[in-house]
N, C-alpha and C positions, 0 to 999 in steps of 0.2 A: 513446433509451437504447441503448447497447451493448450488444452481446450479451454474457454471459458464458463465459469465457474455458473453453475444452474441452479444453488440455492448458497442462501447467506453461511450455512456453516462447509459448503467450497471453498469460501475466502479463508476461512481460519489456517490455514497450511500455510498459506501467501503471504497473511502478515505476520505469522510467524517467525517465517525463512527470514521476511524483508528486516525485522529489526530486531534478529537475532545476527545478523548479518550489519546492520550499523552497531551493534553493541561491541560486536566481537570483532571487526574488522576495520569500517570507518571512519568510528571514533579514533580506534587506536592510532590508524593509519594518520588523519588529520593533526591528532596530539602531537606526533612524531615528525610530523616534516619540518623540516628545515631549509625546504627549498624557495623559491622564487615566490613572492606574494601570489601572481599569477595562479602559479600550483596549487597553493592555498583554495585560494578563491575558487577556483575549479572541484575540488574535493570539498569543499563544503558545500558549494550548489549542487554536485552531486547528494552528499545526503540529506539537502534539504528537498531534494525532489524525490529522494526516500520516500522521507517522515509524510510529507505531502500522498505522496501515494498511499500509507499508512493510512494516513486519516481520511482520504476518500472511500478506502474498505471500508474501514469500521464504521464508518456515517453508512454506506449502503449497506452494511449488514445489520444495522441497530433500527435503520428502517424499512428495510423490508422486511424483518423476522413478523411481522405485525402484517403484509403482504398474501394476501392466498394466490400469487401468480407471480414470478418474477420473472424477467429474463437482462440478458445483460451485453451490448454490442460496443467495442472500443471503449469509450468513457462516456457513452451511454445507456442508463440502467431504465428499464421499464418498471413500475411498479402495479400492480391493480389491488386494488382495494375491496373488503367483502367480509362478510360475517367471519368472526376469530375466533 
């Protein structure tokens, strides 16, 4: 497992991969099925739990950059606040 990321420009690798990876992969992948509604539905809340992942980065990096301390444990981010 990776380490967790110990400052906001950590994440930029992460969402990167992640939606260079629905761009290039599970969009295509989802355009293309032709299977069971089921499958569908499955590979789309897969990348809607992408995008979602995405945008919880970018929201913790857009508010912490502004942060003089961060830290970050499972899908809880600490912030502290202090002259910038």
């Amino acid at each position: 497992m990776p380490p967790l990321p110990t400052t906001p420009d950590d994440l930029y690798p992460s969402i990167k991969r992640r939606l260079d990876d629905i761009e290039s992969f599970q969009i295509p992948r989802l355009g293309k099925c032709t299977g069971p509604i089921g499958l569908q539905r499955e590979l789309a809340e897969e990348t809607k739990g992408d995008l979602e992942q995405v945008r919880r980065s970018i929201e913790v990096s857009v508010l912490s950059s502004n942060a003089t301390e961060w830290s970050c444990t499972d899908d809880r981010h600490v912030l502290r606040w202090g002259k910038v």
